[in-house]
MARLOSE-555726 format. One record per atom (N, C-alpha, C, O, CB): residue in one letter; chain; atom name; z negated, y negated, x. Coordinates in steps of 0.05 Angstrom, whole numbers, plus 32768, in hexadecimal, padded with zeros to 4 digits. Atoms other than C-alpha are relative to their C-alpha. Glycine has a CB too. Layout:
BEGIN
NODE res chain atom   zz   yy   xx
NODE   a     A   CA    Z    Y    X
...
//
This chain:
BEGIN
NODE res chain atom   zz   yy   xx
NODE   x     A    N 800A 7FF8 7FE7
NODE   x     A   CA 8723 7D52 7DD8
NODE   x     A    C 8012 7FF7 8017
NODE   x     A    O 800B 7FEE 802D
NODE   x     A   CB 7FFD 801F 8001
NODE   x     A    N 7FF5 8010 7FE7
NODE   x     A   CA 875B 7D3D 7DFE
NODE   x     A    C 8002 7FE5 800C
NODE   x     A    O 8007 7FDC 8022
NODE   x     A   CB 8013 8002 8000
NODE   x     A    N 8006 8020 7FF6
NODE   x     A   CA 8750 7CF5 7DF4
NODE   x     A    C 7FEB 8000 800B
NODE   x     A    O 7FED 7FF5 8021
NODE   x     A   CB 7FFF 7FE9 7FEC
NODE   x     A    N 8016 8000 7FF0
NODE   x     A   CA 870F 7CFC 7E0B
NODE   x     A    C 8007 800D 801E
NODE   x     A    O 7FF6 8004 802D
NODE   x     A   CB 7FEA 8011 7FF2
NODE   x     A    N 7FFF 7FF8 7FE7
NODE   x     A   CA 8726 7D1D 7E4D
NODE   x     A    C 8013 7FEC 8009
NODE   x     A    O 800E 7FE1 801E
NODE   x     A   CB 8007 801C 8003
NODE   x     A    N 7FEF 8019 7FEA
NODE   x     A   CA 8763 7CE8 7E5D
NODE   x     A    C 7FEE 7FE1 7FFD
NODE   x     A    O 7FF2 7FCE 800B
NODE   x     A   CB 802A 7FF8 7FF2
NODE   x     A    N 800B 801A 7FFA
NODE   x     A   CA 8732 7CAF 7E49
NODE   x     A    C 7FE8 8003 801C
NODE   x     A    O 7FE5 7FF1 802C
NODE   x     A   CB 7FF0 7FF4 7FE0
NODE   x     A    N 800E 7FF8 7FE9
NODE   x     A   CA 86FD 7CD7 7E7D
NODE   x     A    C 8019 7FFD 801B
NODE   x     A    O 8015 7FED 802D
NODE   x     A   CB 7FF3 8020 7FFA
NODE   x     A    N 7FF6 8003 7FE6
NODE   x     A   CA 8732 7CDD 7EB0
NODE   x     A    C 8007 7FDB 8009
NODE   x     A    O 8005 7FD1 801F
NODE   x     A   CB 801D 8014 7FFF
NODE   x     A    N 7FFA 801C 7FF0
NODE   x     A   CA 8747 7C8E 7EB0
NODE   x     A    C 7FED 7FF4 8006
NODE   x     A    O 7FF0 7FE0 8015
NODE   x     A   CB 800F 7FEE 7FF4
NODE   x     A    N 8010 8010 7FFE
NODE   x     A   CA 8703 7C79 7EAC
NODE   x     A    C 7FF5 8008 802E
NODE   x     A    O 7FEF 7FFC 8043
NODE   x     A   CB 7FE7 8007 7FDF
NODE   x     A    N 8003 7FED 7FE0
NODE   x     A   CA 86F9 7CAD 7EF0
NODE   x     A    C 800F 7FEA 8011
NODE   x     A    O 8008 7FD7 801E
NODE   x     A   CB 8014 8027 8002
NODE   x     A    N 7FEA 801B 7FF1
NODE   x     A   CA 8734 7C88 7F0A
NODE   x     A    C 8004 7FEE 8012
NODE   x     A    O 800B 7FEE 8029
NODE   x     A   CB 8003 7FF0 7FF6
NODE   x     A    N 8003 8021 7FFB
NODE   x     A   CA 872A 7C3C 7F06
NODE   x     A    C 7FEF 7FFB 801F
NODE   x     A    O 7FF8 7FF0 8033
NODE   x     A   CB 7FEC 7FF0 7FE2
NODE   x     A    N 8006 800A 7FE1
NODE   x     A   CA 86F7 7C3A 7F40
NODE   x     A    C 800A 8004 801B
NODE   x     A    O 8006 7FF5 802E
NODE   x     A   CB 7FEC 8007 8007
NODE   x     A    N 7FED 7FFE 7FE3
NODE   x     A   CA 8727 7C5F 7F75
NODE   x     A    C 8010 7FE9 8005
NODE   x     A    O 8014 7FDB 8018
NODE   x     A   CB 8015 8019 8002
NODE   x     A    N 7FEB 8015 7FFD
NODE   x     A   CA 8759 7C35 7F5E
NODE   x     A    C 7FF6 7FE7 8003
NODE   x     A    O 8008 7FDB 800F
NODE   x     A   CB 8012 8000 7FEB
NODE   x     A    N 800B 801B 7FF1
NODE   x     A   CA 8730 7BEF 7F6C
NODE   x     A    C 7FFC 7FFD 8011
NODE   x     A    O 8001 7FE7 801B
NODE   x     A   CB 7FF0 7FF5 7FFE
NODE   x     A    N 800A 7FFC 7FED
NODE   x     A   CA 8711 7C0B 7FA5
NODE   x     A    C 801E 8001 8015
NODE   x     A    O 801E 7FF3 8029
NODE   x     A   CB 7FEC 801A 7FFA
NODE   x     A    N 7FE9 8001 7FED
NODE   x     A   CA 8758 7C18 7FC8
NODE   x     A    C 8018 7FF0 7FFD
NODE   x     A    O 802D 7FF7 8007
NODE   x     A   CB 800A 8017 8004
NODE   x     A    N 7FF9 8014 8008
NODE   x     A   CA 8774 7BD6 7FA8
NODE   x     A    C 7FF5 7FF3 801A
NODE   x     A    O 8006 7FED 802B
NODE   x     A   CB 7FF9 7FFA 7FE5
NODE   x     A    N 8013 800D 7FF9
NODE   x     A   CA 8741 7BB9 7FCD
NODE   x     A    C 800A 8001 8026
NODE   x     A    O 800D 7FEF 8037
NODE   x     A   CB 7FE3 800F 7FF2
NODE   x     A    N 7FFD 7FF4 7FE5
NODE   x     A   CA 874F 7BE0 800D
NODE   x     A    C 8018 7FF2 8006
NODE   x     A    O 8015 7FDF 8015
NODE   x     A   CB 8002 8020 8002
NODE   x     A    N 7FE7 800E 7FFE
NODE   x     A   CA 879A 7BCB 800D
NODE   x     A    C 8007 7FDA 8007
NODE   x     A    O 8013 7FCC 8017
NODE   x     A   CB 800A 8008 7FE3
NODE   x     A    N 8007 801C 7FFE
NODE   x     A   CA 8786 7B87 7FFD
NODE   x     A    C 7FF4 7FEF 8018
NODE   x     A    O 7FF9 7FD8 801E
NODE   x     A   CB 7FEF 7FFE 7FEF
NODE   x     A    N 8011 8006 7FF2
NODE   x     A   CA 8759 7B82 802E
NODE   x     A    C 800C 800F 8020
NODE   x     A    O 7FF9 8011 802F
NODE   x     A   CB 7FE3 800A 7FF0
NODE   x     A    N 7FF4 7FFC 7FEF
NODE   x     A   CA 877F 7B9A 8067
NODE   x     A    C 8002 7FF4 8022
NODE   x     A    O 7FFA 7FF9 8039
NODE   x     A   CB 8010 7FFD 7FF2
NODE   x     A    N 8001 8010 7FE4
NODE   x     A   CA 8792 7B6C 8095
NODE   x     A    C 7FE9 7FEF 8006
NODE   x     A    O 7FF0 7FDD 8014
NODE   x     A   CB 8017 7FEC 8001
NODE   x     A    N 8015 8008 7FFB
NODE   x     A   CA 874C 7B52 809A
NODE   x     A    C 7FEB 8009 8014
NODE   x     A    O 7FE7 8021 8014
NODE   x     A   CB 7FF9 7FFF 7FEE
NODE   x     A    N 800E 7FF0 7FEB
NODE   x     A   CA 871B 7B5A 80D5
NODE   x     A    C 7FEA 8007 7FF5
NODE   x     A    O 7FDB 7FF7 7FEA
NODE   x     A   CB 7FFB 7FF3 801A
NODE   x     A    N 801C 7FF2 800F
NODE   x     A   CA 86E5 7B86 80BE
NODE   x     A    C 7FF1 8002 8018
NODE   x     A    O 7FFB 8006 802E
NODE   x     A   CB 8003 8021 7FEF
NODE   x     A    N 8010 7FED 7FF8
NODE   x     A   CA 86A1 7B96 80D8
NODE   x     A    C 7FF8 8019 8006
NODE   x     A    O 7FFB 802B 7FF6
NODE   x     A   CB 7FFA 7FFE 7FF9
NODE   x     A    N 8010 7FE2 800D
NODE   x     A   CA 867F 7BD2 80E4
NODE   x     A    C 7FF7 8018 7FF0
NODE   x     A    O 7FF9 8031 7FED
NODE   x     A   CB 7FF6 8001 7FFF
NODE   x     A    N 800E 7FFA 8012
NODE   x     A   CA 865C 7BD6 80B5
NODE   x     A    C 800F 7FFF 7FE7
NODE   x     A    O 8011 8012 7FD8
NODE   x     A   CB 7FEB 7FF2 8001
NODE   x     A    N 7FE8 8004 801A
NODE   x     A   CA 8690 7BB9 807F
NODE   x     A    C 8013 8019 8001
NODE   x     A    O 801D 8021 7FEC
NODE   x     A   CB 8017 7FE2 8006
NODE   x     A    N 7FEC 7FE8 8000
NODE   x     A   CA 86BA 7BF3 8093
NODE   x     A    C 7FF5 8017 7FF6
NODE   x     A    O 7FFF 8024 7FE4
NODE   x     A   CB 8009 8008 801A
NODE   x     A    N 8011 7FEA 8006
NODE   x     A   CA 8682 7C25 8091
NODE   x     A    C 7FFA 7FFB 7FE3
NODE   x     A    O 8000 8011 7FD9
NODE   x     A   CB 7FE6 8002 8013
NODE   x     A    N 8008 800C 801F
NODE   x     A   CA 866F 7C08 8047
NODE   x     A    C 8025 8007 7FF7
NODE   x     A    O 802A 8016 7FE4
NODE   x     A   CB 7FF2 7FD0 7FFE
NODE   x     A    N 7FE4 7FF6 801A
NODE   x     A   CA 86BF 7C11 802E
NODE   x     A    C 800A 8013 800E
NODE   x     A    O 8022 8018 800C
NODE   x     A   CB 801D 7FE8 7FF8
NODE   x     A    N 7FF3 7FD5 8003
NODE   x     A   CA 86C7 7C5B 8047
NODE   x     A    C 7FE6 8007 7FF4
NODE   x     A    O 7FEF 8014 7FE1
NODE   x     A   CB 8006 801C 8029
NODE   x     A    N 8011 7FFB 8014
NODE   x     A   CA 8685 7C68 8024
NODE   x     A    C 7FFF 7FF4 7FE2
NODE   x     A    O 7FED 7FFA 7FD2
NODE   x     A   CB 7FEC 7FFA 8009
NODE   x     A    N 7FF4 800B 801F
NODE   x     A   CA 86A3 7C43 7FE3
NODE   x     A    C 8014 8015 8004
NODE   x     A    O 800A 8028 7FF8
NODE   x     A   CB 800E 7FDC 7FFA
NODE   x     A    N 7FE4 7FF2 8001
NODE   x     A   CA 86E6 7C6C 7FEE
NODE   x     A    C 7FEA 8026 7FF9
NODE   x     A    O 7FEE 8036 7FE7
NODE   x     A   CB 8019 7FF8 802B
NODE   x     A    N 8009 7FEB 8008
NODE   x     A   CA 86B7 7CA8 7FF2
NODE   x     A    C 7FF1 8009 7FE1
NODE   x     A    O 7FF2 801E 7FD4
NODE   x     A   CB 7FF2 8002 8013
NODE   x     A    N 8018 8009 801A
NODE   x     A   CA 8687 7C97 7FB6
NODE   x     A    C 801A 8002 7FE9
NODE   x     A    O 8017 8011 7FD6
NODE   x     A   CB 7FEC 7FD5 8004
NODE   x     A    N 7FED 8000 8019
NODE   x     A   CA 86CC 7C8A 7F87
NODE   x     A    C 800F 801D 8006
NODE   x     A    O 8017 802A 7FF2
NODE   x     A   CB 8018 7FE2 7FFE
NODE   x     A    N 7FF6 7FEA 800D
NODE   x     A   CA 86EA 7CC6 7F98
NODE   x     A    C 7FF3 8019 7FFD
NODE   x     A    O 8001 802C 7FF4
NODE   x     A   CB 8015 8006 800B
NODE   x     A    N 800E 7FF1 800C
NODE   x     A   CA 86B1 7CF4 7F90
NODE   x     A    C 8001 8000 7FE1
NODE   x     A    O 8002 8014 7FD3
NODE   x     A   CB 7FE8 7FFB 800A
NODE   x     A    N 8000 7FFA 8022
NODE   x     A   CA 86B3 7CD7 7F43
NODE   x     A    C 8022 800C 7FFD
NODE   x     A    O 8027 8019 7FEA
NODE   x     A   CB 7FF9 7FDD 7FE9
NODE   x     A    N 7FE5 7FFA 800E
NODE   x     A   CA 86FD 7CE5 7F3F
NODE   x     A    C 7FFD 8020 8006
NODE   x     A    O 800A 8032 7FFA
NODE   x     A   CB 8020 7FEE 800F
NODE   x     A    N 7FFA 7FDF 8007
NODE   x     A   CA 86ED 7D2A 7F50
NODE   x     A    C 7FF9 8005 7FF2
NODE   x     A    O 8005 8012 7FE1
NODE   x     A   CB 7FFA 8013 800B
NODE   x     A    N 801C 7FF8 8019
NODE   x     A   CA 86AC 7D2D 7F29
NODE   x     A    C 8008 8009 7FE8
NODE   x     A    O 7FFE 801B 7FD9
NODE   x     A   CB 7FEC 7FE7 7FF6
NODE   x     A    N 7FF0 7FFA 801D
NODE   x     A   CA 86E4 7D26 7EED
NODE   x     A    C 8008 8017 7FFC
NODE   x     A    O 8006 8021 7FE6
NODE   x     A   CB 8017 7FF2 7FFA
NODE   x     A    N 7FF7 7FDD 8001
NODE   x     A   CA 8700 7D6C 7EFF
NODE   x     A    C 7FEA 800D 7FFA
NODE   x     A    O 7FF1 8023 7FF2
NODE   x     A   CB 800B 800F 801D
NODE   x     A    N 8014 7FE2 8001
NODE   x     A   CA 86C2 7D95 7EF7
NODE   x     A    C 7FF9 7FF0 7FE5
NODE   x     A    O 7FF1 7FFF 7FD2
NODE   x     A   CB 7FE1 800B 801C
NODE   x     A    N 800C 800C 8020
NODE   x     A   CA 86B0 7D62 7EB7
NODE   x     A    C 8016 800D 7FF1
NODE   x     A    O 8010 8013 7FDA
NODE   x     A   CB 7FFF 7FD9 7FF8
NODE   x     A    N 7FF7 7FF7 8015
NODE   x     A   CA 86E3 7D7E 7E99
NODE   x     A    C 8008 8019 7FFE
NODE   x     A    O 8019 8021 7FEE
NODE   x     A   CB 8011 7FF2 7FF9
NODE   x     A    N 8009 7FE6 8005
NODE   x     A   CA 86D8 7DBD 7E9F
NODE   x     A    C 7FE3 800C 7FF8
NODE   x     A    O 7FDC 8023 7FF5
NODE   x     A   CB 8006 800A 8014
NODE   x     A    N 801C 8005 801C
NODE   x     A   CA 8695 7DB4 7E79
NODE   x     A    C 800B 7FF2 7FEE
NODE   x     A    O 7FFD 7FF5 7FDA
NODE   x     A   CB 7FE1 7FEE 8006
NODE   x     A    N 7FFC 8004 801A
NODE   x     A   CA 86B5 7D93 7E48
NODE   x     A    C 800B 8014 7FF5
NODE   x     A    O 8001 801B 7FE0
NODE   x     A   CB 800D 7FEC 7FFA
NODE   x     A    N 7FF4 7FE2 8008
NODE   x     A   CA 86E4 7DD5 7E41
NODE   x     A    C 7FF1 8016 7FF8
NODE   x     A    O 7FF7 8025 7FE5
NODE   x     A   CB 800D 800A 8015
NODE   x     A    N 8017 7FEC 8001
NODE   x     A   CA 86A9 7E02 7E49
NODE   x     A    C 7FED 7FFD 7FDD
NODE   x     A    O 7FF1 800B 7FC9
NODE   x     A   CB 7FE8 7FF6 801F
NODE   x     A    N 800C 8011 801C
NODE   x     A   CA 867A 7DDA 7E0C
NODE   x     A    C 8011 7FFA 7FE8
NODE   x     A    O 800A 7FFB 7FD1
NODE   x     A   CB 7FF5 7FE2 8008
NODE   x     A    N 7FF5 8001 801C
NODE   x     A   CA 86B3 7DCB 7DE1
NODE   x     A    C 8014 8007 7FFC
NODE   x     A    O 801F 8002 7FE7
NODE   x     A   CB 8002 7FEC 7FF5
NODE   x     A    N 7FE4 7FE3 7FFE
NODE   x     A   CA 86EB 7DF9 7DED
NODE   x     A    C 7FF0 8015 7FE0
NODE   x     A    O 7FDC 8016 7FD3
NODE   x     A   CB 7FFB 801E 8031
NODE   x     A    N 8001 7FE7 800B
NODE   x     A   CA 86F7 7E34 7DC4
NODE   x     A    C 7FEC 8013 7FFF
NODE   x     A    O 7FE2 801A 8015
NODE   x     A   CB 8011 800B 8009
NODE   x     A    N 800F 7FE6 8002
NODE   x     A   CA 86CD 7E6A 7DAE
NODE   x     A    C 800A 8019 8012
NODE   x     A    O 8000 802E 8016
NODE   x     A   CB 8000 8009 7FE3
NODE   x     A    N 7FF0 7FD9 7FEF
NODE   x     A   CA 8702 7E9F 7DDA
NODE   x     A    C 7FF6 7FF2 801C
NODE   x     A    O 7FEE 8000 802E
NODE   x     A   CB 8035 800C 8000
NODE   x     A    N 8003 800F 7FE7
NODE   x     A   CA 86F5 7E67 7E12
NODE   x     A    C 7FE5 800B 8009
NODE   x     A    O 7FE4 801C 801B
NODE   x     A   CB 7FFF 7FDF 7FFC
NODE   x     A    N 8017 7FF7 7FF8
NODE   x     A   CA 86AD 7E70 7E16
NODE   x     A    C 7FFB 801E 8007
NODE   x     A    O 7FF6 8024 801F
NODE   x     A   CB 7FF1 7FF9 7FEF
NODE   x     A    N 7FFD 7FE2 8009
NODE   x     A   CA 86AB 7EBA 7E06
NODE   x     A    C 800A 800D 801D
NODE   x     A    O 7FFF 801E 802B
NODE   x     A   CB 8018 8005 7FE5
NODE   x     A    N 7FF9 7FF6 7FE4
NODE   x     A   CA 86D4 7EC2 7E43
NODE   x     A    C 7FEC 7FFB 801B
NODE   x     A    O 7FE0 8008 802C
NODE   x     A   CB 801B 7FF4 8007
NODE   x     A    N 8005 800A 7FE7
NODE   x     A   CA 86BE 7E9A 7E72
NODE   x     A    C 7FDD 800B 8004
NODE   x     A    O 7FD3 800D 801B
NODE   x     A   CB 8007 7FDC 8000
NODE   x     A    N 801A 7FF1 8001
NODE   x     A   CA 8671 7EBA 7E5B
NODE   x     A    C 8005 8020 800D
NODE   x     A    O 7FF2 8029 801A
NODE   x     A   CB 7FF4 8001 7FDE
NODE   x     A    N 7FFC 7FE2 7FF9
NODE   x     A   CA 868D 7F05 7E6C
NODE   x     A    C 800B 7FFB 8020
NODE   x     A    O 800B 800E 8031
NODE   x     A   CB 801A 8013 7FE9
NODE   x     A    N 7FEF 7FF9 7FDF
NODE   x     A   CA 86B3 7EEC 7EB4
NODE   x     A    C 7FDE 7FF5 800A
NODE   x     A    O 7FDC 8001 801F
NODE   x     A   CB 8029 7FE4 8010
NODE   x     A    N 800C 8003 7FF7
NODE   x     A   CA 866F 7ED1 7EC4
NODE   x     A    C 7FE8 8019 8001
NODE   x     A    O 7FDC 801D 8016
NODE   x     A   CB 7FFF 7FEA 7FFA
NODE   x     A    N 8012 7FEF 800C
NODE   x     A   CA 8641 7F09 7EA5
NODE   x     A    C 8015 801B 801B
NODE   x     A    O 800D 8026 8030
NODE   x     A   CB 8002 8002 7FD3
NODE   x     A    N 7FF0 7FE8 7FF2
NODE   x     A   CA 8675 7F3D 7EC8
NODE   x     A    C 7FF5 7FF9 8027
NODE   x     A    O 7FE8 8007 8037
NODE   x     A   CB 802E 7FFA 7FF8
NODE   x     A    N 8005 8009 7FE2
NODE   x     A   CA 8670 7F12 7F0F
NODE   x     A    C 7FE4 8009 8005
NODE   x     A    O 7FDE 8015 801A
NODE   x     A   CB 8004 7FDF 8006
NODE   x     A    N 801B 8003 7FF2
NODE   x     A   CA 8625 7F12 7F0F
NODE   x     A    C 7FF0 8021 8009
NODE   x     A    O 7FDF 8027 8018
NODE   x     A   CB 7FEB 7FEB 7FE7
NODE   x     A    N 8003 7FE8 8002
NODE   x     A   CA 8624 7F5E 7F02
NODE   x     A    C 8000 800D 8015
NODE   x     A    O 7FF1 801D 801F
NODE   x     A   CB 800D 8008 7FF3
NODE   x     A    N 7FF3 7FF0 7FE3
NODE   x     A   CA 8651 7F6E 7F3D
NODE   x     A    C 7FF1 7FF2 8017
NODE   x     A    O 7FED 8001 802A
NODE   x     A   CB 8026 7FFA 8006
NODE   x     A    N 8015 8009 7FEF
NODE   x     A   CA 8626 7F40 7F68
NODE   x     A    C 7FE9 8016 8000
NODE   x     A    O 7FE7 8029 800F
NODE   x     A   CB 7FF6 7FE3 7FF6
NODE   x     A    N 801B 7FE6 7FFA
NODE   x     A   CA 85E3 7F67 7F56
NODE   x     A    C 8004 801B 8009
NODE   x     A    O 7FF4 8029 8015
NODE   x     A   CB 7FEF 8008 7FE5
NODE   x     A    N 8003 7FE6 7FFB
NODE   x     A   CA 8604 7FA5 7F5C
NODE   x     A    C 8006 8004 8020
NODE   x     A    O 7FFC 8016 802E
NODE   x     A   CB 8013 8010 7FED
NODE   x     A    N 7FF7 8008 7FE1
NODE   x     A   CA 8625 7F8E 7FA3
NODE   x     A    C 7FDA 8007 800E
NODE   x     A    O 7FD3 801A 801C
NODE   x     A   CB 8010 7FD3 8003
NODE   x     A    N 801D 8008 7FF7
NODE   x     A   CA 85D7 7F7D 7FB3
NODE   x     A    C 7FEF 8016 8001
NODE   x     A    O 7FDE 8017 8013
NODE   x     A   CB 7FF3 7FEC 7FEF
NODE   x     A    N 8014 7FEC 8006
NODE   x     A   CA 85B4 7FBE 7F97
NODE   x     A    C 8013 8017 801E
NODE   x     A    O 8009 8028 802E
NODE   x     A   CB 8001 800E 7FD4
NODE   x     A    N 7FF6 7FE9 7FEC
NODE   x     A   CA 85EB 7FE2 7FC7
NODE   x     A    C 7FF5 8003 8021
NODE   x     A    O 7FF0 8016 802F
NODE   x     A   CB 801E 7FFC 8002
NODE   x     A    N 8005 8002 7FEB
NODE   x     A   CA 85DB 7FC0 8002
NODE   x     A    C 7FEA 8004 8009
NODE   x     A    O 7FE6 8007 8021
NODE   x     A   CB 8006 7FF0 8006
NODE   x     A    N 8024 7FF7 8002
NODE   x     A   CA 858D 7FCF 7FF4
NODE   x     A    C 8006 801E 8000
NODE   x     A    O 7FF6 8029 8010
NODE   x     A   CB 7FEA 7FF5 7FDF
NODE   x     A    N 8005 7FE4 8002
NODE   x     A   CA 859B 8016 7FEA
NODE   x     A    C 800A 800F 801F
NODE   x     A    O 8004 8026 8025
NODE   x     A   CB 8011 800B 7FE4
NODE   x     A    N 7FFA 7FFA 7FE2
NODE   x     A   CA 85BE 8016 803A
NODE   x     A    C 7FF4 7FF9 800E
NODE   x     A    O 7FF4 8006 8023
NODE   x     A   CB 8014 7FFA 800A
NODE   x     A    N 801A 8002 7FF1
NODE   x     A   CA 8584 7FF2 8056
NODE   x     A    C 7FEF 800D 8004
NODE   x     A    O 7FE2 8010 8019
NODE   x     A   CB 7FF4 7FF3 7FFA
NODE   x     A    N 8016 7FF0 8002
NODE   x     A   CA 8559 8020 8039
NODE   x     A    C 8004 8021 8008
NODE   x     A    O 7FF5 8034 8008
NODE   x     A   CB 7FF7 7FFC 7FE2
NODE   x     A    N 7FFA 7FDB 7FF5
NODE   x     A   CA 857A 8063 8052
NODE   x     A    C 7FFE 7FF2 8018
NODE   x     A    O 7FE8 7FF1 8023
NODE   x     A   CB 8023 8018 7FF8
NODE   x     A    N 8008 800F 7FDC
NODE   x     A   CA 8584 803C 809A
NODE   x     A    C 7FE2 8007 8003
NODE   x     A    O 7FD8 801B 800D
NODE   x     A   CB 8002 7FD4 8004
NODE   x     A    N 801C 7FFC 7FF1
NODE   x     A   CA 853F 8031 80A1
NODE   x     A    C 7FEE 8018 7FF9
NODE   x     A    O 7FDA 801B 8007
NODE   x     A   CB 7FEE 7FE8 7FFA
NODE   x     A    N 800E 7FE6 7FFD
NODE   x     A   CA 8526 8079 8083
NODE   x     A    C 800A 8016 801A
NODE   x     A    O 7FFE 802A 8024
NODE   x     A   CB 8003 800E 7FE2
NODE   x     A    N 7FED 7FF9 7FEE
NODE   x     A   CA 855C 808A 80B5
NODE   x     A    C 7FF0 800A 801D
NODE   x     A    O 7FED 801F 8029
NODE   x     A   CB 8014 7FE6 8004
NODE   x     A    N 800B 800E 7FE8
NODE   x     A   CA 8536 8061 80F0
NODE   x     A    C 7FDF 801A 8001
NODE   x     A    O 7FD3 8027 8012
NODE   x     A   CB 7FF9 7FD2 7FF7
NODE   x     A    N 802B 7FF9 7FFE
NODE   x     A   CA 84E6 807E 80DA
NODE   x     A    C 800F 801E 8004
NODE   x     A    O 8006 8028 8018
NODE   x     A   CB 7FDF 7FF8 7FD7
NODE   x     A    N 8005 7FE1 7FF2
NODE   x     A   CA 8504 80CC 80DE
NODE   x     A    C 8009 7FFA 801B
NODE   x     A    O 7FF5 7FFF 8029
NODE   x     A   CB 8015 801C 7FF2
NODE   x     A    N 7FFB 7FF7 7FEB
NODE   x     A   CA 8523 80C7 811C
NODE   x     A    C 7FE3 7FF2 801D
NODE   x     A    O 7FDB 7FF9 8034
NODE   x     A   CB 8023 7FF6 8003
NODE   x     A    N 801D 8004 7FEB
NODE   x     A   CA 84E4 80A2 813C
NODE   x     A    C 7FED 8015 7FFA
NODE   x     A    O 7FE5 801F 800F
NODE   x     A   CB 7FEE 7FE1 7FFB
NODE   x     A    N 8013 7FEA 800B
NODE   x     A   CA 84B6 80D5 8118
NODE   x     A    C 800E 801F 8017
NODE   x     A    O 7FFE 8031 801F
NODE   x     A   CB 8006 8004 7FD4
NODE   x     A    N 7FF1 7FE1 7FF5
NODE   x     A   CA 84E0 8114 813C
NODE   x     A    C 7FFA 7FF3 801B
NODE   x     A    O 8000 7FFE 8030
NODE   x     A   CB 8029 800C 7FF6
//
């Protein structure tokens, strides 16, 4: 598993590193507009994948990790989603006195 994650990270890599080879290289040259606008949208494009590698490998951790791995990471999510709904049922249950709140005091 770990070779699979340092061969994922160099493959991530290689295109920043051509892409700002390139840049370096290419330096003292008078650019366009447009040529400019095209290599900060390459510079953007390669390091979106070099991030992309961080969250890939945290699906690879997730899928082929540990049985305690999963297990957990199933209860911090199962726990989170809990305290969300219950957050949600609370804030429905203060809407709903507010506005029985609102209809007596117009009714009187």
């Amino acid at each position: 598993m770990v070779i699979g994650q340092i061969v994922l990270i160099m493959i991530s890599y290689i295109p920043n590193t051509i892409q700002r080879i390139y840049l370096v290289l290419t330096l003292d040259f008078e650019k366009s507009p447009l040529r400019l606008r095209m290599e900060i949208l390459s510079g953007e494009v390669t390091l979106l994948l070099t991030t992309f590698q961080s969250s890939i490998s945290f699906y690879i951790y997730a899928t082929t990790g540990g049985a305690l791995f999963r297990q957990t990471l199933k209860e911090l999510f199962t726990r989170g989603f809990f305290r969300y709904c219950h957050v949600i049922e609370d804030s429905h249950a203060e809407e709903i006195l507010e506005l029985r709140q609102m209809k007596n005091t117009v009714e009187v």
